[in-house]
N, C-alpha and C positions, 0 to 999 in steps of 0.2 A: 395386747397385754390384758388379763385379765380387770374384769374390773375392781374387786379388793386390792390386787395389786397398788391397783392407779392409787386408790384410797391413803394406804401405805406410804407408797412414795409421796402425795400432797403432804402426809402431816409430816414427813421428815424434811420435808424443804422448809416447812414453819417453824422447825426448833432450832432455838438458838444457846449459845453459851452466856450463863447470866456470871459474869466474870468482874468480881471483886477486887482491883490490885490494892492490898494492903499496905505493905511498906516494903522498903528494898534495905538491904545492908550493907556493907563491909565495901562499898564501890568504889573503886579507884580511878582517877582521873587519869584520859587515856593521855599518850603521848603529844604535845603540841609543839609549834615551837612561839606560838604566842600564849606564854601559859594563862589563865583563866579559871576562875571559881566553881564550884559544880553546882548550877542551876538543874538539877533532874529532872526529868519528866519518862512519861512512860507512853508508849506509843503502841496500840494493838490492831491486827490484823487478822483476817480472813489466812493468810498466806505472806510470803516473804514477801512477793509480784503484787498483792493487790493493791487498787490506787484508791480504795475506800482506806483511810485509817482514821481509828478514835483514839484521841489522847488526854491523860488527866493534865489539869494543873503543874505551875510548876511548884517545886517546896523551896522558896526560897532561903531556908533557915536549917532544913535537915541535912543539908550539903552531902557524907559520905553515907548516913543513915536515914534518909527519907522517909515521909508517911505521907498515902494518900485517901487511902479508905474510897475511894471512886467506881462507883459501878458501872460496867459494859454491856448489853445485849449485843451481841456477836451473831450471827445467822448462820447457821449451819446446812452445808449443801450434805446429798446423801454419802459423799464419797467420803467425809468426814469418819461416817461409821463402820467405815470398812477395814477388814482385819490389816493389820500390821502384812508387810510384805517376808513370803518365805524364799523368793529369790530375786532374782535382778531381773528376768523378765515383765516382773508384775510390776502394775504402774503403784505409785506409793500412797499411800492416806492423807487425805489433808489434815491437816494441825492452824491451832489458834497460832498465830507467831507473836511473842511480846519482847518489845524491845525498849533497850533502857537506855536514854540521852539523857544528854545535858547540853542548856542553851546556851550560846556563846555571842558572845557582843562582835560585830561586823563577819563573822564566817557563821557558816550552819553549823545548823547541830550538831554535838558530835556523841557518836555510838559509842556507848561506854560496855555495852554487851544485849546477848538476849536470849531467848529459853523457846520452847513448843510445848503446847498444851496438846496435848493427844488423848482421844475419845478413850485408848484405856487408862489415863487418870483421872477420868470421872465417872466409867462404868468398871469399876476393878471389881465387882462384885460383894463387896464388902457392905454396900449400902446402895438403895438405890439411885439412878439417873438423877432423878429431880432433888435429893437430899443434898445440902451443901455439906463440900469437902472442904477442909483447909490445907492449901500444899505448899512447899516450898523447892523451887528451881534453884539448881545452879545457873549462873549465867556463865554464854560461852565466848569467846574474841570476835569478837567483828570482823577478824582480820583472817582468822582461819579456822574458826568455827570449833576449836581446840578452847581447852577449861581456861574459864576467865576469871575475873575479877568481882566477887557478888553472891550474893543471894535476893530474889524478889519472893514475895510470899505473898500470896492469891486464896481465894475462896471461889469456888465455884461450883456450879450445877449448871446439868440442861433443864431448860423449859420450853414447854407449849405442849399441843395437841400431842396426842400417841407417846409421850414420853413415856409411859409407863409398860407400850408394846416393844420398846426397844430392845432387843438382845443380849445380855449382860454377859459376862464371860466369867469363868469360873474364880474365885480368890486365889489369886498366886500360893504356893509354897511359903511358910515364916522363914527367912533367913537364919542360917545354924549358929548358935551362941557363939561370940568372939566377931561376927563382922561388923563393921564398922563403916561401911561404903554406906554413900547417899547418894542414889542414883535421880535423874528428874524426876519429878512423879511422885516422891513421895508424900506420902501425907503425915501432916504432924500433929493433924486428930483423927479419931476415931478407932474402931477397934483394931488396923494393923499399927495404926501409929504408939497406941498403950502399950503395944508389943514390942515395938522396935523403941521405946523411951527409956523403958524399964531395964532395957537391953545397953542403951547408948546411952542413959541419965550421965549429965555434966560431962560429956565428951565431943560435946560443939566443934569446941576447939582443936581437938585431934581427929577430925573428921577428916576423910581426904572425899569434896565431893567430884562427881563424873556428870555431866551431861549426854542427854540425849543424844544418838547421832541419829 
């Protein structure tokens, strides 16, 4: 391997995702049969598989609408920045995974849902790498990965070395007047988010949103 290459690759092992969980919404308490309070907490990961996780506080007061304001540095491997897959042979991109519990008195926690941070919602070219995004997830079922119960809202950027050699990808297409879908990803600042507000002002609530698959 060349050696710039080598160069390259070191500073992408150094960046990480500086990841803000803000507050969560609208979350509903999953099925039990010993029912229970919603103690929330938020639990983030590398991967769904990884046995590092960092988790905020719990909000013992915000029960269906939570706040946390708690910052993560996340560490990002290079396969992170790799494009989205265009078919079933290619192996898949890692994603930040954030997941949303609630603590329960004598059983574990239980998943109340969760979302993926994926390298194009924070390089969508809109703004650079390092610049912080404010976004908001739908969250999806624990149970089969189909649209849940929620919304969590996040701010983030990458930082470290070479952030600014990273490859950005072009700005999407604006959405044609009359849609309505909130797909993961999107941001609820900045200049596509002014576009899509001005578009959707006071339509929250007849939002139909979609997760990531």
């Amino acid at each position: 391997m060349p050696k710039e290459e080598e160069q390259i690759d070191d500073k992408e092992e150094k960046l990480a995702l500086e990841l803000t969980i803000l507050s969560a919404e609208s979350l509903k308490s999953p099925s039990s049969i010993l029912p229970f309070r919603l103690r929330p907490y938020i639990a983030v990961s590398s991967s769904p598989a990884s046995l590092t996780e960092l988790r905020t506080g719990i909000d013992e007061s915000g029960t269906h609408n939570p706040t946390f304001n708690h910052t993560f540095h996340v560490p990002l491997s290079r396969s992170f920045f790799k494009p989205a897959c265009k078919s079933k042979n290619e192996s898949p991109s890692e994603a930040v995974h954030v997941s949303v519990l609630s603590k329960r008195p004598l059983l574990g926690p239980a998943e109340i849902g969760w979302c993926r941070i994926c390298a194009s919602d924070v390089m969508d070219g809109y703004k650079p790498p390092a610049v912080r995004r404010r976004l908001s997830y739908a969250l999806r079922s624990p149970r089969d990965g189909c649209k849940g119960h929620g919304y969590v809202h996040v701010a983030a950027r990458v930082v470290g070395p070479g952030v600014d050699r990273l490859e950005v990808a072009r700005p999407k297409p604006q959405p044609q007047p009359g849609w309505c879908r909130v797909a993961i990803g999107i941001p609820v600042a900045g200049p596509a988010a002014q576009v899509w507000e001005q578009r959707n002002r006071g339509a929250w609530s007849d939002v139909a949103s979609f997760g990531r698959k």
